[in-house]
MDAnalysis code that builds the backbone (N, CA, C; Angstrom):
import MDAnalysis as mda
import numpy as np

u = mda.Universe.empty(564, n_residues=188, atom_resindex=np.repeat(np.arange(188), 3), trajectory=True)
u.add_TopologyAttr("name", ["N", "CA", "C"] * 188)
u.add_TopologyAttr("resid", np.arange(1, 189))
u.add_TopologyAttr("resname", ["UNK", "UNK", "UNK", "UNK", "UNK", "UNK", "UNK", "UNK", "UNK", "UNK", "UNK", "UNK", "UNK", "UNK", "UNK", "UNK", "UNK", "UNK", "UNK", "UNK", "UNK", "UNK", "UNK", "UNK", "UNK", "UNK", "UNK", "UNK", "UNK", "UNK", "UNK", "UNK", "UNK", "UNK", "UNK", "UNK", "UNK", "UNK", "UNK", "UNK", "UNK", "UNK", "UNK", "UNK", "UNK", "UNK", "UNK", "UNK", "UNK", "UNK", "UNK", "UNK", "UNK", "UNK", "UNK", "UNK", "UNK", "UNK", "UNK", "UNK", "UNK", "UNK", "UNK", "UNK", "UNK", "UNK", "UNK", "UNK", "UNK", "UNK", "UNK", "UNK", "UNK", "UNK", "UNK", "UNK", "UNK", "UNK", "UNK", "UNK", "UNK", "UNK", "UNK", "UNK", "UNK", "UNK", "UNK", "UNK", "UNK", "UNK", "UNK", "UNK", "UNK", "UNK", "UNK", "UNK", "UNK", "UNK", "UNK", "UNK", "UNK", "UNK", "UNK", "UNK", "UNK", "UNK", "UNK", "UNK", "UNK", "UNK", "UNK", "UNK", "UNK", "UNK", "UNK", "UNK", "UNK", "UNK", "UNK", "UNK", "UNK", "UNK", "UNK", "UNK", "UNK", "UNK", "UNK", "UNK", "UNK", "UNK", "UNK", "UNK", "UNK", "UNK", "UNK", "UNK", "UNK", "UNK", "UNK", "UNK", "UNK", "UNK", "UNK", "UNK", "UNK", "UNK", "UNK", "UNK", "UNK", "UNK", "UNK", "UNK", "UNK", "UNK", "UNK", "UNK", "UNK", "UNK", "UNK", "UNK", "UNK", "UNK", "UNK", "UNK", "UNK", "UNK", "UNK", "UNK", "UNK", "UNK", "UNK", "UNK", "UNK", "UNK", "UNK", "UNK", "UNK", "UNK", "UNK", "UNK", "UNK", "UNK", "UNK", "UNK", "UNK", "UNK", "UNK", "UNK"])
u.atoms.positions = np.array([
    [125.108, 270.224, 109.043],
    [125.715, 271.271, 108.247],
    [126.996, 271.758, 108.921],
    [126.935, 271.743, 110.222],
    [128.615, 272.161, 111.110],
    [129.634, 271.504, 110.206],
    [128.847, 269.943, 110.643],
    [129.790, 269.249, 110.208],
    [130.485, 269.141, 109.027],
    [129.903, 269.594, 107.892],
    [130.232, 269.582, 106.704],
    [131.475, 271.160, 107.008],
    [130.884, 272.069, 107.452],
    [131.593, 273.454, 107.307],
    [132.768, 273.308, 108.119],
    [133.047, 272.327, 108.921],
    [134.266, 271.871, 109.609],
    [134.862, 271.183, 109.384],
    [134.868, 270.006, 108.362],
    [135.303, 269.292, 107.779],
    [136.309, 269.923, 106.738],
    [135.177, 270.856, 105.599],
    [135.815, 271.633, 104.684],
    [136.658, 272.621, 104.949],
    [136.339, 273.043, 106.075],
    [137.508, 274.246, 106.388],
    [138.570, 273.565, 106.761],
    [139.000, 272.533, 107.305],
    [140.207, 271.250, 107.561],
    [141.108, 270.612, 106.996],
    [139.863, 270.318, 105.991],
    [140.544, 269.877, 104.657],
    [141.692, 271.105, 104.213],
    [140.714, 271.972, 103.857],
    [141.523, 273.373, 102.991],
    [142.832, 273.777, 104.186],
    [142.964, 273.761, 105.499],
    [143.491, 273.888, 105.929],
    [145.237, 273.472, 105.779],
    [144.823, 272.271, 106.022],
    [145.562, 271.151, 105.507],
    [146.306, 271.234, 104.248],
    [145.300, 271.257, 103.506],
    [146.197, 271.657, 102.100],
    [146.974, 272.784, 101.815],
    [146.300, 273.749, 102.499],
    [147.242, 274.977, 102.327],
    [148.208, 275.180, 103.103],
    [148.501, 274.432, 104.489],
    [149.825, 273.994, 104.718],
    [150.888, 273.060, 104.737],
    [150.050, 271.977, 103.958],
    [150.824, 271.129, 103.224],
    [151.392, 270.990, 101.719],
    [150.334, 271.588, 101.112],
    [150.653, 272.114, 99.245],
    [152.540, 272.891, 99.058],
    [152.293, 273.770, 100.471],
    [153.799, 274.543, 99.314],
    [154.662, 273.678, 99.777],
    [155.375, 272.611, 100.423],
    [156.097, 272.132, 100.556],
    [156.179, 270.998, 99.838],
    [155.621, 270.233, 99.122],
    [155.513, 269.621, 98.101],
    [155.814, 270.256, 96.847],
    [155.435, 271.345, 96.770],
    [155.392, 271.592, 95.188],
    [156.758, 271.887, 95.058],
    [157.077, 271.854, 94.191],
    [159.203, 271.947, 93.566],
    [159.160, 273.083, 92.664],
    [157.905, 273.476, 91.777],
    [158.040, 274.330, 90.811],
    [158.428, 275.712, 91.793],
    [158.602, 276.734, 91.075],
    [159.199, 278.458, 91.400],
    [158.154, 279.339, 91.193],
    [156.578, 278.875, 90.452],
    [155.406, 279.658, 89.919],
    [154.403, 279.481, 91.228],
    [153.899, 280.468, 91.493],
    [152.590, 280.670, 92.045],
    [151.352, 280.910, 90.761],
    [150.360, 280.009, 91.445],
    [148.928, 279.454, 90.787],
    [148.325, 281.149, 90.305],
    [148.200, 281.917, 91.733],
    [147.882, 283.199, 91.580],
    [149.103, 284.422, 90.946],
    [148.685, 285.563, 90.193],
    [149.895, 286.001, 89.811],
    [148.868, 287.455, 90.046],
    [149.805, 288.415, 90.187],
    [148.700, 290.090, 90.490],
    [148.083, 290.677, 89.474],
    [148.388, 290.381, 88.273],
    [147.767, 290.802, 86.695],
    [146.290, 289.711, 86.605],
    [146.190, 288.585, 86.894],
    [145.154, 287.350, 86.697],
    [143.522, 288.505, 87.039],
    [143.150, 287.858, 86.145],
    [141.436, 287.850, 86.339],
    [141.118, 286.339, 85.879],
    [139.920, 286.091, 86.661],
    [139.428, 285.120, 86.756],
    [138.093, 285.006, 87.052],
    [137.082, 284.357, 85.952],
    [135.612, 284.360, 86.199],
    [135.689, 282.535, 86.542],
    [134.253, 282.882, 87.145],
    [134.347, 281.710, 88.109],
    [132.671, 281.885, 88.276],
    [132.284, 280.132, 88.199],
    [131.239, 280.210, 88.596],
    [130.301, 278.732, 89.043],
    [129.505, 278.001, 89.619],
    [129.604, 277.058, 90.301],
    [128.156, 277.169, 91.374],
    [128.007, 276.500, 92.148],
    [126.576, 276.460, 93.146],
    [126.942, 276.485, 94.409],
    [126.158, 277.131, 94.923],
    [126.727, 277.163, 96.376],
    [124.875, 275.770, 97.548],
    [125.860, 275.426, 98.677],
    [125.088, 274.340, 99.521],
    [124.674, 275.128, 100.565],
    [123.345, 275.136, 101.138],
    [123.474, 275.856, 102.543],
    [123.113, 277.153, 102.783],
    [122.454, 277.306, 103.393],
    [121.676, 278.941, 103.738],
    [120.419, 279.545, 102.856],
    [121.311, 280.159, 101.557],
    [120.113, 280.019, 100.618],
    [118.826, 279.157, 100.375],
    [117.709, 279.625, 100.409],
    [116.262, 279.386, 100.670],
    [116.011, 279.235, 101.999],
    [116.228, 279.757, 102.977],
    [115.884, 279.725, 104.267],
    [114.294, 278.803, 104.574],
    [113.447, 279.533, 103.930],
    [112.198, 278.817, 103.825],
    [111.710, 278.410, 103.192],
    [110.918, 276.535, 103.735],
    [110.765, 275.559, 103.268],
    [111.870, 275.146, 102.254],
    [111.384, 274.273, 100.948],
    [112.446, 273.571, 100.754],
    [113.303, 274.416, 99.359],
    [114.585, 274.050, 99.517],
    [115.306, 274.731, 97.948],
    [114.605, 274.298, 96.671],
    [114.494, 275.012, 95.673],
    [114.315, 274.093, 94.655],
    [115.116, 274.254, 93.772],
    [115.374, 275.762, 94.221],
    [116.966, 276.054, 93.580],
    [117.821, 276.234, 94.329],
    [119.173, 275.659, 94.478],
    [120.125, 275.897, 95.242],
    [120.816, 277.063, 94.515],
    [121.512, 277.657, 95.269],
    [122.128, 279.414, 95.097],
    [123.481, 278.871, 93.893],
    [123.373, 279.393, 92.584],
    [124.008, 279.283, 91.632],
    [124.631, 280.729, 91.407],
    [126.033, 280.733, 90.983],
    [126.502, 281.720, 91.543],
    [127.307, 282.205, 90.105],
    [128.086, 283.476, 90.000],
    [128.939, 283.862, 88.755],
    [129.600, 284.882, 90.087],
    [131.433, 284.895, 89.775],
    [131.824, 285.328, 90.284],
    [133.301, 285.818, 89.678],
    [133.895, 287.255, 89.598],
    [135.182, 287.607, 89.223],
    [136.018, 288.149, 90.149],
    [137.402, 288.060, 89.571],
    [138.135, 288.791, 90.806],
    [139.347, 289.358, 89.527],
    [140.149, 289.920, 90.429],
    [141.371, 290.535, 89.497],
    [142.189, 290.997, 90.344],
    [143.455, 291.230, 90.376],
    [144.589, 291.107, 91.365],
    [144.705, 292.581, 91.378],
    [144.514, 293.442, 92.667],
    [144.990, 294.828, 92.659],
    [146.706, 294.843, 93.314],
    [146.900, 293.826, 93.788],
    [148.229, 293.801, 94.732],
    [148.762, 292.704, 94.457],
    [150.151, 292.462, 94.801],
    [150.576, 291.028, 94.498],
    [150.109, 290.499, 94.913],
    [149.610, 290.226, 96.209],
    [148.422, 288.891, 96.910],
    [147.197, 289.435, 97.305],
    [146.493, 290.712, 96.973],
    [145.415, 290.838, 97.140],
    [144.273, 291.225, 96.043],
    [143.020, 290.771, 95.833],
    [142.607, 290.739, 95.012],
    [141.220, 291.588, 95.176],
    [140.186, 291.854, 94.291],
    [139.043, 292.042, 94.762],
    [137.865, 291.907, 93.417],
    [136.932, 291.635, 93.667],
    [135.931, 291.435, 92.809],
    [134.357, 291.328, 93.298],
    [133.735, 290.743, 92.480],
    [132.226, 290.372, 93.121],
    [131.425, 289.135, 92.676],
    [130.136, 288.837, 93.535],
    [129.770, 287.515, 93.103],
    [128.110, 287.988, 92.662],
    [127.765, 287.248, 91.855],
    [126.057, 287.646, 91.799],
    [125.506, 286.536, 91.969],
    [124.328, 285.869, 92.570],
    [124.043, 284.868, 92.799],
    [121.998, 285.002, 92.413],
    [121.609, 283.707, 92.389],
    [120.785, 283.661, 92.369],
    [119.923, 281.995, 93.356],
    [118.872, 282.171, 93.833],
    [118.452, 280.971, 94.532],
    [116.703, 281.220, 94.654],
    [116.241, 280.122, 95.125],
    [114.803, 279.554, 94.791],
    [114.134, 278.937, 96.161],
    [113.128, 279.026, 96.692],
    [112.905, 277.710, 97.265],
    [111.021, 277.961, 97.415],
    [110.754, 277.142, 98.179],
    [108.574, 276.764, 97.763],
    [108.719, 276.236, 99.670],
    [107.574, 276.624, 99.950],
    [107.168, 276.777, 101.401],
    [105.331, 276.645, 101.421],
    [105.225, 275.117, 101.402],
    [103.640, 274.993, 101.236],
    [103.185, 275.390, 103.027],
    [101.871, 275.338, 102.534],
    [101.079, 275.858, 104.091],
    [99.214, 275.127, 103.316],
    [98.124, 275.394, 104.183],
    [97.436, 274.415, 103.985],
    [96.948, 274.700, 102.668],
    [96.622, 276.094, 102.474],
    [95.505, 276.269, 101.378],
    [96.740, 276.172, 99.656],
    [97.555, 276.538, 99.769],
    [98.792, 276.813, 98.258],
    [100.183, 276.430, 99.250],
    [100.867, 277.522, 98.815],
    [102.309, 277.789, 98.982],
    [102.635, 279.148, 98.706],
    [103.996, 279.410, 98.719],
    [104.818, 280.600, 98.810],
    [105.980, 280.216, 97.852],
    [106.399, 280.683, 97.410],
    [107.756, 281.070, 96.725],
    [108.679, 281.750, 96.795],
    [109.883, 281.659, 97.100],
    [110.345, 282.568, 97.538],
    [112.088, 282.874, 96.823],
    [112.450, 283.918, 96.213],
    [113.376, 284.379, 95.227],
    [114.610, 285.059, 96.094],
    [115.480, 284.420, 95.533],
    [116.585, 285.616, 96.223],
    [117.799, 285.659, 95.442],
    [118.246, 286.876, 95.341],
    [118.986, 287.564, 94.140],
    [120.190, 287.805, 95.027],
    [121.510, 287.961, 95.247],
    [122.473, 288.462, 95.903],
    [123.699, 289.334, 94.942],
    [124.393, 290.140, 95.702],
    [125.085, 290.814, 94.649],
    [126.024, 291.374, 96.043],
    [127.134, 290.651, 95.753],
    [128.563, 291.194, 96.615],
    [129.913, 291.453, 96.200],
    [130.350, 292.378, 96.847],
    [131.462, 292.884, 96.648],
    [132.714, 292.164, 97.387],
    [134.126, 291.704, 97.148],
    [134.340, 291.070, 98.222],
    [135.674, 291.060, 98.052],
    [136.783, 291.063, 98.499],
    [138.509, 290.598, 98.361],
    [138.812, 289.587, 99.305],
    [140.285, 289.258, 99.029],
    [141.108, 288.515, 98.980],
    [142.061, 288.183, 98.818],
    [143.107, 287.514, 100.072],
    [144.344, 287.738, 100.027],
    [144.481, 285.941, 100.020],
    [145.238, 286.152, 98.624],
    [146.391, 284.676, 98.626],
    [147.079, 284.512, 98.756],
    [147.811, 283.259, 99.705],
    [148.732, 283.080, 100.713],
    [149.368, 282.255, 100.430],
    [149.943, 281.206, 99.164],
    [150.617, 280.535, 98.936],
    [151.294, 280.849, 97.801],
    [152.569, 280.592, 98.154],
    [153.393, 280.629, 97.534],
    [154.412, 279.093, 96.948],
    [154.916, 279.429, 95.384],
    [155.623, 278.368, 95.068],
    [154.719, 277.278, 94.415],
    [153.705, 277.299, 94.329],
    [153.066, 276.213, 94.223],
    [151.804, 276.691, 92.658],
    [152.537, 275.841, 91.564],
    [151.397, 276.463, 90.437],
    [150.325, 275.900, 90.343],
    [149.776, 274.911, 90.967],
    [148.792, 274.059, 90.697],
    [147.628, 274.452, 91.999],
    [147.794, 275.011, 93.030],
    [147.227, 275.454, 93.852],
    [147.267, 276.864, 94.424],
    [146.075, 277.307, 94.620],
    [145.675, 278.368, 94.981],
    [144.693, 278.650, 96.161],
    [145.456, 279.113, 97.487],
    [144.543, 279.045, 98.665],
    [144.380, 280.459, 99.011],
    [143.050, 280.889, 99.497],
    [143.084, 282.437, 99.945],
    [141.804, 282.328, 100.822],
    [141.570, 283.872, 101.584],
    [140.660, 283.512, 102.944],
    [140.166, 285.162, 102.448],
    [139.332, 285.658, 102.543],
    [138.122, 286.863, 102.200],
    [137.692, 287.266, 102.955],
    [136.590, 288.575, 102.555],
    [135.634, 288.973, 103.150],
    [135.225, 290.049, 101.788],
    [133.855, 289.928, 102.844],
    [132.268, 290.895, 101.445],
    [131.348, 291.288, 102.261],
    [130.842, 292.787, 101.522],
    [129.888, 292.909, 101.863],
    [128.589, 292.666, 100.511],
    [127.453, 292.283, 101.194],
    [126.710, 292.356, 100.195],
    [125.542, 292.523, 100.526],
    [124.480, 292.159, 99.322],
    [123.276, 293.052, 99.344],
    [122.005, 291.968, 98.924],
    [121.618, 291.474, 99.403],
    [120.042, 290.086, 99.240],
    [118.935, 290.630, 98.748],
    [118.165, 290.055, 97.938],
    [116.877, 291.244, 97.409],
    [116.068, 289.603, 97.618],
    [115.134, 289.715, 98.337],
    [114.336, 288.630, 98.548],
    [112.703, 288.909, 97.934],
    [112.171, 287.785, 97.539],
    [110.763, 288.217, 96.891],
    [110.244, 287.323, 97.211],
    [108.625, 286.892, 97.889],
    [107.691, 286.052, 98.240],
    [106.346, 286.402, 97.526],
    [105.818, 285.169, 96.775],
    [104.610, 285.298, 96.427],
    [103.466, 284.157, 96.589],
    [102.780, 283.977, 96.858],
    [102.018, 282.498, 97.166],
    [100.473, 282.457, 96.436],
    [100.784, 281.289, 95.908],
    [100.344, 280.301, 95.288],
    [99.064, 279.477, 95.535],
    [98.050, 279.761, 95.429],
    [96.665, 278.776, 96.171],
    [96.298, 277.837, 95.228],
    [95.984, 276.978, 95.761],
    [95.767, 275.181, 95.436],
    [94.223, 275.436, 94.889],
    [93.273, 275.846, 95.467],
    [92.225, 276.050, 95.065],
    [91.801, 277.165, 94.069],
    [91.035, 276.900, 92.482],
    [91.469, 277.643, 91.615],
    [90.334, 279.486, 92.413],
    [89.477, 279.249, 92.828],
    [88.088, 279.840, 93.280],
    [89.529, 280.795, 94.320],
    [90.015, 280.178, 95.037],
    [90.904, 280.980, 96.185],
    [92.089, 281.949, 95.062],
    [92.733, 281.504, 94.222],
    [93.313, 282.167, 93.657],
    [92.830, 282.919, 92.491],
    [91.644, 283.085, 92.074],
    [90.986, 283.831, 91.283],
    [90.289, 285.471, 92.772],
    [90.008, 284.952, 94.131],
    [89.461, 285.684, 95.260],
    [90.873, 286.419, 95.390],
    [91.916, 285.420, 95.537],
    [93.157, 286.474, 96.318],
    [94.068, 286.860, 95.796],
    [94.606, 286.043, 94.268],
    [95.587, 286.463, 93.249],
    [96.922, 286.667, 94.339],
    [97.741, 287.458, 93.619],
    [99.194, 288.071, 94.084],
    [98.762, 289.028, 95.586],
    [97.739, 289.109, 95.933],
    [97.504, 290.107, 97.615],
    [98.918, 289.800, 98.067],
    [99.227, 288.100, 98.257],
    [99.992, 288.085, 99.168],
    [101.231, 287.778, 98.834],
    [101.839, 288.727, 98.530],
    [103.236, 288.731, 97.757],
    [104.129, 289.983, 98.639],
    [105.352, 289.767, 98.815],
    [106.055, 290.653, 99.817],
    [107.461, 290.937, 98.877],
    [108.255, 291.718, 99.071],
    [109.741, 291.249, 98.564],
    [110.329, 292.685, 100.251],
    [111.509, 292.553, 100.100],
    [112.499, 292.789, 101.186],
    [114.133, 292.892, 100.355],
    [114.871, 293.371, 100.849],
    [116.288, 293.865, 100.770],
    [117.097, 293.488, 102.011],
    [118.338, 293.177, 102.145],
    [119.189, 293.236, 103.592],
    [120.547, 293.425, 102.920],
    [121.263, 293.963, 103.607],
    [122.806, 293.493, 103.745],
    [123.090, 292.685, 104.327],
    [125.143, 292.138, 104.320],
    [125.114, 291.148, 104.787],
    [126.482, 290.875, 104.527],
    [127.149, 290.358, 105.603],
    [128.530, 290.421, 105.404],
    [129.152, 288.836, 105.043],
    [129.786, 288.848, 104.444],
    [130.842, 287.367, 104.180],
    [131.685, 287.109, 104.322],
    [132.407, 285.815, 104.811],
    [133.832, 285.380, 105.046],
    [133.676, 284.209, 104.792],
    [134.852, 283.725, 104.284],
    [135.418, 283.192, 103.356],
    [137.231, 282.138, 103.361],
    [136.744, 281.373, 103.263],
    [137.938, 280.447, 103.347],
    [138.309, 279.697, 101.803],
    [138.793, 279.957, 100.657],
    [138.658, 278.922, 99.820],
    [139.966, 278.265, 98.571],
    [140.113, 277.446, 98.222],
    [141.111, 276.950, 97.467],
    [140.711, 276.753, 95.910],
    [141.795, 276.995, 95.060],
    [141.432, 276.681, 93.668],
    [142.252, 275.530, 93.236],
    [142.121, 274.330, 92.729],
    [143.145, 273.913, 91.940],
    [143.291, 273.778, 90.260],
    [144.374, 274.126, 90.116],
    [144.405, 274.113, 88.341],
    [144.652, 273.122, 87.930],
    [144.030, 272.234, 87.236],
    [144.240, 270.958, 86.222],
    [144.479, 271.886, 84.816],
    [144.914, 272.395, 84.671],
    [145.363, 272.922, 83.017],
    [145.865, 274.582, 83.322],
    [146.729, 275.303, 82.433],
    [146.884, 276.530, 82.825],
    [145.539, 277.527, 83.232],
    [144.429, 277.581, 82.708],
    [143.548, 278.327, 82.385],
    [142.260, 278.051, 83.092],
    [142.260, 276.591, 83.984],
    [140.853, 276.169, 84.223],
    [141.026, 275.437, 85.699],
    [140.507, 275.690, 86.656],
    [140.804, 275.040, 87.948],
    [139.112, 274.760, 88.549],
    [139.061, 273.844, 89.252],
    [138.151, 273.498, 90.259],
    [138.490, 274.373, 91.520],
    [137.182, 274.838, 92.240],
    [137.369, 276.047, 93.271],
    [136.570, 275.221, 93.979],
    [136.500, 275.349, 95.551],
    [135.512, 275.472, 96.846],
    [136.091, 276.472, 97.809],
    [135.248, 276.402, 98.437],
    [134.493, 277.413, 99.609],
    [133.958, 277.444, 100.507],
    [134.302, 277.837, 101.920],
    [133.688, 277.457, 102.964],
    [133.393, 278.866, 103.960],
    [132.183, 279.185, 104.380],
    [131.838, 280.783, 104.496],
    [130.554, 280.835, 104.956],
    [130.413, 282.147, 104.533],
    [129.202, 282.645, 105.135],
    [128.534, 283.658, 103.711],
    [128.028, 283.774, 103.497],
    [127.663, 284.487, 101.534],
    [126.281, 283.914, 101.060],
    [127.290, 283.405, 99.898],
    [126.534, 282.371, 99.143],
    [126.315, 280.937, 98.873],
    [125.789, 280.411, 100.112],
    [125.757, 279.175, 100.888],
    [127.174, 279.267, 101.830],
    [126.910, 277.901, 102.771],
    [128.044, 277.541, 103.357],
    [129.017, 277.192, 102.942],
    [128.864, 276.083, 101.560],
    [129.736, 275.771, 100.894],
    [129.601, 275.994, 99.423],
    [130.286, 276.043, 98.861],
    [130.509, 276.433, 97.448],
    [131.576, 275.721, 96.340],
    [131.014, 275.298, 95.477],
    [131.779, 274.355, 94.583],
    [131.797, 275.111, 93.293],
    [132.453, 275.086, 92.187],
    [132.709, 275.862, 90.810],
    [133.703, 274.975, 90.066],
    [133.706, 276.057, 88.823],
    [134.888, 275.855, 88.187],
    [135.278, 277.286, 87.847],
    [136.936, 277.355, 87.453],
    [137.453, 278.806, 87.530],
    [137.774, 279.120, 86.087],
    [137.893, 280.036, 85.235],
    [138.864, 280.438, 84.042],
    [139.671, 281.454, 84.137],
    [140.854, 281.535, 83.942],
    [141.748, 282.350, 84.323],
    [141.323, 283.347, 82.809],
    [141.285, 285.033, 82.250],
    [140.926, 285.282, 81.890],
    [141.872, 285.520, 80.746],
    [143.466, 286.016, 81.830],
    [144.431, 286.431, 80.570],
    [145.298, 285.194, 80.838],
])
């Protein structure tokens, strides 16, 4: 997983200091009026225990308060199942963050690079599951827990626009997964 989160942050690196010197146009991708919903799956972190079954699927907006700074939030949702001898566990997690962002390229309409931070808020829920019908008729939901945390995020990520209105996004962070893939719609 480093490896992947070092790779991607390299890549994006790269591009975002190689993109504006290529591009010839006079438009920036980002403009300070733009809203943009966005939404996509994130790889990594989400379901901590045992295995995913849902990877962290995400909905996310932003809207320009400054010429290059932005702010919005993401809501996410993720899944994963954690057997043990007698059933399993299940385990739910809901996220909901607040977060900005400053974009840093200029000149370039087809690309959009910016680097973040969020705080946010995890609502986790565990309930388990017994294999034997006699055990789950004896113990039902007893063993069911849920929990809350905060939790801070940072954020590295690029958009590119293939059409005025619609771009492919990733993400490389700490949030909602390590990495994060989408698609974007610009709103106005």
């Amino acid at each position: 997983m480093k490896q992947i989160l070092t790779i991607s942050a390299i890549v994006l690196l790269v591009a975002a200091v190689a993109l504006p010197s290529i591009a010839s146009a006079q438009d920036n991708a980002w403009h300070q009026k733009d809203m943009v919903l966005s939404g996509g799956v994130g790889f990594g972190m989400y379901g901590l225990y045992g295995t995913s079954s849902l990877p962290p699927i995400f909905v996310a907006f932003e809207t320009g308060v400054a010429e290059k700074i932005t702010l919005g939030g993401i809501v996410a949702y993720s899944g994963s199942t954690n057997d043990f001898v007698y059933g399993s566990y299940k385990y739910t997690y809901i996220v909901i963050s607040a977060r900005g962002a400053y974009h840093f390229l200029e000149h370039n309409p087809k690309f959009d690079a910016y680097a973040g931070a969020g705080l946010g808020y995890s609502i986790v829920s565990a309930s388990a599951t017994w294999r034997d019908a006699q055990d789950q008729a004896a113990f039902g939901n007893i063993y069911s827990a849920s929990a809350s945390y905060f939790f801070f995020d940072v954020f590295l990520g690029g958009r590119y626009y293939f059409s005025p209105k619609f771009a492919v996004l990733g993400e490389v962070g700490y949030g909602v997964g390590f990495l994060r893939v989408g698609l974007s719609y610009k709103l106005n």
